[in-house]
MARVO-610942 format. One line per 2 residues: for each residue x, y, z of N, C-alpha, C. Coordinates in steps of 0.1 Angstrom, whole numbers, plus 5000, padded with zeros to 4 digits. Layout:
X Y Z X Y Z X Y Z  ...
This chain:
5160 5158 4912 5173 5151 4913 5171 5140 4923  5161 5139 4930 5163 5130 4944 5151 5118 4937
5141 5126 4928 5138 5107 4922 5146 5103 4912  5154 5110 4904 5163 5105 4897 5173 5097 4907
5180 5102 4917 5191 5090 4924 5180 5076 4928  5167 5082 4932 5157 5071 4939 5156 5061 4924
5154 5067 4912 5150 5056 4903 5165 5045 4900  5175 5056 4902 5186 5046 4897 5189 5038 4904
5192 5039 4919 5194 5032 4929 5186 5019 4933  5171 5022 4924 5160 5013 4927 5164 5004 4912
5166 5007 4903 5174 4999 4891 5185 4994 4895  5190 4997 4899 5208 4991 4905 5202 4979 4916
5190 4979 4922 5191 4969 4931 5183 4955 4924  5174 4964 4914 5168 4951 4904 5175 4947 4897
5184 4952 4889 5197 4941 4884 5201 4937 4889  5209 4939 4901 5216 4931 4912 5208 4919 4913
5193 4921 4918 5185 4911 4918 5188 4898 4907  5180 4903 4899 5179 4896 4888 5194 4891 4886
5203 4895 4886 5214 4882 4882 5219 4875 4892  5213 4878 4907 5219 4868 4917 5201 4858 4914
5192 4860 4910 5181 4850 4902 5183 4841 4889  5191 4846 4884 5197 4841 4874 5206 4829 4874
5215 4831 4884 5224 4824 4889 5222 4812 4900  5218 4819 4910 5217 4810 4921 5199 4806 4920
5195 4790 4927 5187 4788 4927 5173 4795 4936  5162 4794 4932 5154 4804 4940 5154 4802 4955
5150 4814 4962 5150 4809 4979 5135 4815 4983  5130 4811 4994 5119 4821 5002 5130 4830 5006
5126 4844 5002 5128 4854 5009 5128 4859 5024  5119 4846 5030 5116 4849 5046 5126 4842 5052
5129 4824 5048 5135 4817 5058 5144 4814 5049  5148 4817 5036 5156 4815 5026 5158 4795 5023
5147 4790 5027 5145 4775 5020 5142 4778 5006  5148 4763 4998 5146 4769 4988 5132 4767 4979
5126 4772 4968 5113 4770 4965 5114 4767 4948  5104 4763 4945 5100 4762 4926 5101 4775 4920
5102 4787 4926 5106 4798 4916 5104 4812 4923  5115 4819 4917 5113 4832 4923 5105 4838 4927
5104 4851 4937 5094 4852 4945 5080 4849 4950  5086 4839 4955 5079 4833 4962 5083 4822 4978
5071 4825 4984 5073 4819 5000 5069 4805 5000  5083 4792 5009 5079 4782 5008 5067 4778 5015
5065 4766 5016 5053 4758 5022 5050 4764 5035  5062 4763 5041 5057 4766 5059 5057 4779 5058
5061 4793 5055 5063 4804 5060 5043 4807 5049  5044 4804 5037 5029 4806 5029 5019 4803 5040
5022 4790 5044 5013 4784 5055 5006 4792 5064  5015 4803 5073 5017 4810 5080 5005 4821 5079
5008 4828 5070 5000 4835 5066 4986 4840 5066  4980 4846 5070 4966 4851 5069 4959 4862 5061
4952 4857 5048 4950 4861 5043 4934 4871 5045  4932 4885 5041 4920 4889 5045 4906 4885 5033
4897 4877 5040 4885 4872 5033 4871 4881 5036  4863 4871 5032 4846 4879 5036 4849 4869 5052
4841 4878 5058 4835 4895 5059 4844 4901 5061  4842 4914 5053 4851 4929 5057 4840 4935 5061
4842 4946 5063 4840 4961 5061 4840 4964 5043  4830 4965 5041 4827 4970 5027 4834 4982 5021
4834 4996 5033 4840 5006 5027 4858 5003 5028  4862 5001 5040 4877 5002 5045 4885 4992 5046
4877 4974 5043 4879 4966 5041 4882 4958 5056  4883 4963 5065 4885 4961 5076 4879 4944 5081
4886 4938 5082 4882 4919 5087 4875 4921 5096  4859 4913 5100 4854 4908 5112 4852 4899 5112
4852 4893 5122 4853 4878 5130 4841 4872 5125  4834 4880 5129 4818 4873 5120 4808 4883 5112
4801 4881 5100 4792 4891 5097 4783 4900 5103  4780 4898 5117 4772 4901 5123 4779 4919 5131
4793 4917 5127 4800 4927 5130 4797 4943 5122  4792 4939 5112 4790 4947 5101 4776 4958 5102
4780 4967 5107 4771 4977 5102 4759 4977 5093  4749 4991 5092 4742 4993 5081 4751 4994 5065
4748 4988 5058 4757 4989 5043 4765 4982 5045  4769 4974 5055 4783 4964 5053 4795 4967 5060
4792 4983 5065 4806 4987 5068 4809 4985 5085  4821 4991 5088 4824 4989 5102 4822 5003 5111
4821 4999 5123 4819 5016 5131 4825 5026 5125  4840 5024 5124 4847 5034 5122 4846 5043 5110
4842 5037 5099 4835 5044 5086 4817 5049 5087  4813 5047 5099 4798 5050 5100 4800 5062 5110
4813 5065 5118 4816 5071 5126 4823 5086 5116  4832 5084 5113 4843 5089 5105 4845 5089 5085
4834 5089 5079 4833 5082 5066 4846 5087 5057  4852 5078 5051 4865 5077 5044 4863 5085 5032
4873 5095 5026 4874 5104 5014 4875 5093 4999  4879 5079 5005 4879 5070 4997 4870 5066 4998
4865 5055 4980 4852 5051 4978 4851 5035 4984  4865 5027 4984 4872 5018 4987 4883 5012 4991
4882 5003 5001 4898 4996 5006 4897 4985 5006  4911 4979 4999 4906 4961 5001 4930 4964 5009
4931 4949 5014 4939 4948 5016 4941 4929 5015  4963 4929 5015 4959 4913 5010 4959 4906 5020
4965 4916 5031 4966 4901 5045 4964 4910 5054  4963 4899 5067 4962 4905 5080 4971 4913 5084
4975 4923 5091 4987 4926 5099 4994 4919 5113  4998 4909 5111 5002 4899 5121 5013 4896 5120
5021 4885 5134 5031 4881 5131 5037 4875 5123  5030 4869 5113 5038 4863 5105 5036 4871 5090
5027 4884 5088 5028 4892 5081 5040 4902 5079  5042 4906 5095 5051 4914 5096 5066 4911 5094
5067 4894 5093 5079 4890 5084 5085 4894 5071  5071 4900 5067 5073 4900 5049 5074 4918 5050
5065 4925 5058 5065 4941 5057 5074 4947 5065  5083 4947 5075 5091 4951 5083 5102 4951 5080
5109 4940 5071 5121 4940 5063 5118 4944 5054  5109 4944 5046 5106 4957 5032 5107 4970 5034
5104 4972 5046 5100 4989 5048 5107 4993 5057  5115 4984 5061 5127 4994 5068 5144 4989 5071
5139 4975 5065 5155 4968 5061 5158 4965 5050  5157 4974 5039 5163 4975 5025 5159 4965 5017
5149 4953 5022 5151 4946 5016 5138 4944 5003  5142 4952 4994 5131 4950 4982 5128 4941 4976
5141 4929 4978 5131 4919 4968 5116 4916 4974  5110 4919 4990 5098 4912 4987 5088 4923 4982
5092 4931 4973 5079 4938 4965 5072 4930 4957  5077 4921 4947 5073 4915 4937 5060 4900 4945
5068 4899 4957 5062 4888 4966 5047 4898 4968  5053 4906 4974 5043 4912 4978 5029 4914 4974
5033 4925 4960 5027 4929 4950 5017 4916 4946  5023 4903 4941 5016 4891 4941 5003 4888 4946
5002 4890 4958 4988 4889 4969 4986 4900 4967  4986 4914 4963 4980 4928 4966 4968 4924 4950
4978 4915 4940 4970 4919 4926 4956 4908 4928  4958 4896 4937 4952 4889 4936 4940 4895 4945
4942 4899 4957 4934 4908 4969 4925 4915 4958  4931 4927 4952 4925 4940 4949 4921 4934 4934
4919 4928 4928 4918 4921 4911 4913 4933 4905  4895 4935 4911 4884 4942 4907 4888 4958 4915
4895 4958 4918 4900 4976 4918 4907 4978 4910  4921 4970 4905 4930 4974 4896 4927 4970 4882
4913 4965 4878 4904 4964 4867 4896 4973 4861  4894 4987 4874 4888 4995 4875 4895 5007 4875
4909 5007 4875 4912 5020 4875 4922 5019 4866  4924 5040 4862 4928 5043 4854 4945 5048 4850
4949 5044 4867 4962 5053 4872 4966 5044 4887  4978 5040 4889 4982 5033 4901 4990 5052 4909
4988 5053 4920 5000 5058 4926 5001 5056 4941  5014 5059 4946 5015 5055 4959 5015 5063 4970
5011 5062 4980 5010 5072 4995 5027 5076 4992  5029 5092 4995 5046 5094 4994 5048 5096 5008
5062 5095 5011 5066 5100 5021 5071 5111 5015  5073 5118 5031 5079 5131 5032 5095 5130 5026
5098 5144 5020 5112 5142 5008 5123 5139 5022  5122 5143 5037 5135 5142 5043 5132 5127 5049
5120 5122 5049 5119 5106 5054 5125 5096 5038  5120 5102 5029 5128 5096 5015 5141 5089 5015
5151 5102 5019 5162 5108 5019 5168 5097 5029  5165 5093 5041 5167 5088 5049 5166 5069 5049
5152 5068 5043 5150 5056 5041 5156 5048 5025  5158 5059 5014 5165 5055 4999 5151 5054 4991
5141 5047 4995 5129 5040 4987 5119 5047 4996  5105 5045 4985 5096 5048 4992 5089 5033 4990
5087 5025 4999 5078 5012 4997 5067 5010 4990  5059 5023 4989 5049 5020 4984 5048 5020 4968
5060 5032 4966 5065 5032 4954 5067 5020 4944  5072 5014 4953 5080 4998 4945 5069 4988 4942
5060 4987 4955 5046 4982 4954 5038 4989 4940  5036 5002 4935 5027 5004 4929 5037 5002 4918
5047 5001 4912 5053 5002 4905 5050 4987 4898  5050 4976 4906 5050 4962 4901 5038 4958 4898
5028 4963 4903 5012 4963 4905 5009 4969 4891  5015 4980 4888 5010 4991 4878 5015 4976 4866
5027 4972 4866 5034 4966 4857 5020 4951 4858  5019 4944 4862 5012 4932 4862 4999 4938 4857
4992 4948 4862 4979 4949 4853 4977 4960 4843  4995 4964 4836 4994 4972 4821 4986 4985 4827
4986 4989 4837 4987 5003 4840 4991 5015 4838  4987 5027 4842 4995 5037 4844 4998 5039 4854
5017 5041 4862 5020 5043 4873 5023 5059 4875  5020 5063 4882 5022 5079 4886 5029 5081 4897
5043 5081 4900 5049 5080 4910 5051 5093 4920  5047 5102 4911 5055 5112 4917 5040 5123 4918
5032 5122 4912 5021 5128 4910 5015 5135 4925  5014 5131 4935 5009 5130 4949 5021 5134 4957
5024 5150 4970 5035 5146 4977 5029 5147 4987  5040 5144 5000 5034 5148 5014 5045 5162 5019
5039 5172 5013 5045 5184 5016 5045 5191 5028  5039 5186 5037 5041 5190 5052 5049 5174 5061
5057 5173 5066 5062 5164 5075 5051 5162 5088  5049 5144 5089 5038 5150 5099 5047 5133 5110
5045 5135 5120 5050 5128 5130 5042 5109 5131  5047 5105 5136 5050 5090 5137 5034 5090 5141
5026 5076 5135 5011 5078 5138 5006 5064 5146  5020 5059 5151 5018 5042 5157 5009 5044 5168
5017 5054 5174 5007 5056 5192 4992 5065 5189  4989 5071 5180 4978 5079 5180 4967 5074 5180
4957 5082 5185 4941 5076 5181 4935 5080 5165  4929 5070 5164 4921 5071 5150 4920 5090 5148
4912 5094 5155 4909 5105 5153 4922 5118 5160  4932 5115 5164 4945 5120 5162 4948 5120 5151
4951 5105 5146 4954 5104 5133 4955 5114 5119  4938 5114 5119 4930 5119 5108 4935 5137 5110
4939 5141 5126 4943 5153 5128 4952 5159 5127  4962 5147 5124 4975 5150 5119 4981 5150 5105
4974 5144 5100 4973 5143 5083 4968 5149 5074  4956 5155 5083 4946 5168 5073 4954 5178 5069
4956 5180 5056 4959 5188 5047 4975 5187 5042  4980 5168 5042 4996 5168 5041 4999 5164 5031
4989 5161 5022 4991 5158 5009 4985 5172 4998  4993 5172 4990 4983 5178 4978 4992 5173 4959
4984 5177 4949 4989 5171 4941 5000 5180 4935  5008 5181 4925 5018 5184 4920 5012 5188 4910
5013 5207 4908 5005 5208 4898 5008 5208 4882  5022 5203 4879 5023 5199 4868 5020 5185 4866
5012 5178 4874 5005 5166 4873 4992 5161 4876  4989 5179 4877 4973 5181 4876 4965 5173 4863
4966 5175 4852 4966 5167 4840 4961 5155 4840  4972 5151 4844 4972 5133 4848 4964 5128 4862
4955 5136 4869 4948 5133 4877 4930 5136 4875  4932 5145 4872 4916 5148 4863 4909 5140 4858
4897 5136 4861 4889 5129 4856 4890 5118 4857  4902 5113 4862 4908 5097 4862 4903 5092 4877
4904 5076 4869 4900 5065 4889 4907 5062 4890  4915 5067 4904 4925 5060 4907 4926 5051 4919
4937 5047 4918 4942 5037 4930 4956 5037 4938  4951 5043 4950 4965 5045 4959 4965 5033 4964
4979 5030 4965 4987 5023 4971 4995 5025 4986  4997 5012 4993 5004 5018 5006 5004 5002 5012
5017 5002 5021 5019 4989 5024 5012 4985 5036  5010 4995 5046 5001 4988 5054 4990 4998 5058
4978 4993 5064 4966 5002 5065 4962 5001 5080  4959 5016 5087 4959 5008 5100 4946 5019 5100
4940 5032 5106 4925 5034 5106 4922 5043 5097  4932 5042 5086 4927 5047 5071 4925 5062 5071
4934 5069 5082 4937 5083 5081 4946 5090 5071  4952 5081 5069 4964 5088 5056 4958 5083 5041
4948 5077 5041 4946 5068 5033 4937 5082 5031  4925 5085 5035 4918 5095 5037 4925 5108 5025
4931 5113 5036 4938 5122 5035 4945 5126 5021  4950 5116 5017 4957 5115 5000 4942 5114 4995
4935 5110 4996 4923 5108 4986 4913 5121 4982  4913 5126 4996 4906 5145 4998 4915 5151 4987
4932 5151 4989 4937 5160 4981 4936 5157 4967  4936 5146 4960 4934 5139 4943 4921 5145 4942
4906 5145 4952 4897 5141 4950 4896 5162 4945  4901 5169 4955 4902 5184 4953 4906 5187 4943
4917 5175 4935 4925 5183 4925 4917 5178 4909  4904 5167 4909 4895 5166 4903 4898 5152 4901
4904 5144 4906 4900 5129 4901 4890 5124 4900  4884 5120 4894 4868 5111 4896 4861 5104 4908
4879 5092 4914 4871 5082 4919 4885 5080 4927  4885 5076 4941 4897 5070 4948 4895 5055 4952
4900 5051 4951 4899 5035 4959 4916 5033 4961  4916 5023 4970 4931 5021 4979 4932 5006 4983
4944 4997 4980 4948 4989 4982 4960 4988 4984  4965 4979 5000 4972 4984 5004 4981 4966 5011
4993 4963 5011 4993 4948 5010 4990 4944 5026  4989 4949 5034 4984 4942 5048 4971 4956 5054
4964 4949 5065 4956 4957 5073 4956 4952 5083  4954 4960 5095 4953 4961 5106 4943 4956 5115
4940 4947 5120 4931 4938 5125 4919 4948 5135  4927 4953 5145 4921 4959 5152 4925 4975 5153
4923 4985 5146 4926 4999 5151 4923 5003 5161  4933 5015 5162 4924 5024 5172 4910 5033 5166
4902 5034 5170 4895 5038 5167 4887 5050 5175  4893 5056 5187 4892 5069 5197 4896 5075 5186
């Protein structure tokens, strides 16, 4: 009953959308200047933006300043330290101030139209992941943070992602059945301590996980503990293959 209100309520705001698009001429979503077409950010707020390039971190995607930052295999400490349940992470932008213009009012001020914005840079970021897989789904929140927030962000993200690359979206397939506390202040390895074992899959959607490559979704990535964590439980329940794309990353984690 609670993704049924969650689907309609999330339909009731894309119509709403779409005929205040229809009508009134397009705006940036950020500073509301107006632009050449719907979702989309004008000149100066695009400008802004920092997008994540070479060099990453090969496994977790993680930006460094220079290649020389890079580990054996490409990767960063934190994955030669801690190796990730996932096989991959790409992400589309930095986590910064002028990122957090676009994720902050998504994920916690109702404001959905920037999924489609969003989504945009995640398909272009992730091309050759969502080329590669077989099934989109998204990190869930817990059913009473749901309840609370109306949407699950990442939902909306995999939902438009799934739609742009003719996908399969699986929304509901993955929960977080244990409630696990706020992970802003923690250490990497807190993190990972708090999350082990808060996902598992839904087993009448065992089926639809088996054998399949998937690709979790999640709007921002910070030392790829939860990211982890959802990928052990798919990876338990027999998926093939996890990789994760997620539309911002975190420049610097903790990594204690």
């Amino acid at each position: 009953m609670l993704l049924v209100r969650n689907r309609l309520g999330r339909g009731l705001r894309y119509a709403a959308g779409w005929a205040v698009d229809s009508v009134l001429p397009p705006e940036c979503p950020i500073c509301r200047t107006l632009t050449d077409g719907p979702h989309r950010l004008c000149v100066a707020c695009f400008s802004g933006i920092t997008f994540i390039t070479a060099p990453h971190c090969l496994c977790c995607g993680l930006p460094f300043a220079t290649p020389g930052e890079a580990g054996p295999h490409g990767t960063c400490l934190g994955c030669i330290r801690r190796p990730p349940r996932f096989n991959r992470a790409r992400a589309a932008l930095r986590y910064d101030e002028a990122s957090q213009r676009l994720i902050l009012p998504f994920k916690h001020g109702d404001r959905t139209e920037f999924a489609p914005v969003l989504a945009a840079m995640m398909a272009r970021a992730g091309a050759g992941l969502l080329a590669e897989a077989d099934a989109l789904l998204p990190v869930p929140l817990h059913r009473r943070r749901l309840v609370s927030r109306r949407y699950n962000q990442a939902g909306l993200l995999a939902e438009q992602l799934a739609r742009r690359a003719g996908c399969r979206w699986l929304p509901d397939a993955l929960m977080r059945h244990r409630q696990t506390v706020q992970l802003g202040q923690l250490s990497a390895a807190a993190r990972g301590e708090e999350v082990a074992g808060a996902f598992r899959v839904r087993p009448d959607r065992q089926s639809l996980i088996d054998g399949r490559r998937l690709l979790l979704i999640d709007d921002v990535m910070t030392s790829g503990a939860t990211a982890s964590a959802c990928a052990a439980a798919l990876l338990e329940a027999g998926a093939k293959s996890v990789d994760v794309l997620a539309a911002a990353r975190v420049p610097f984690p903790g990594r204690g």
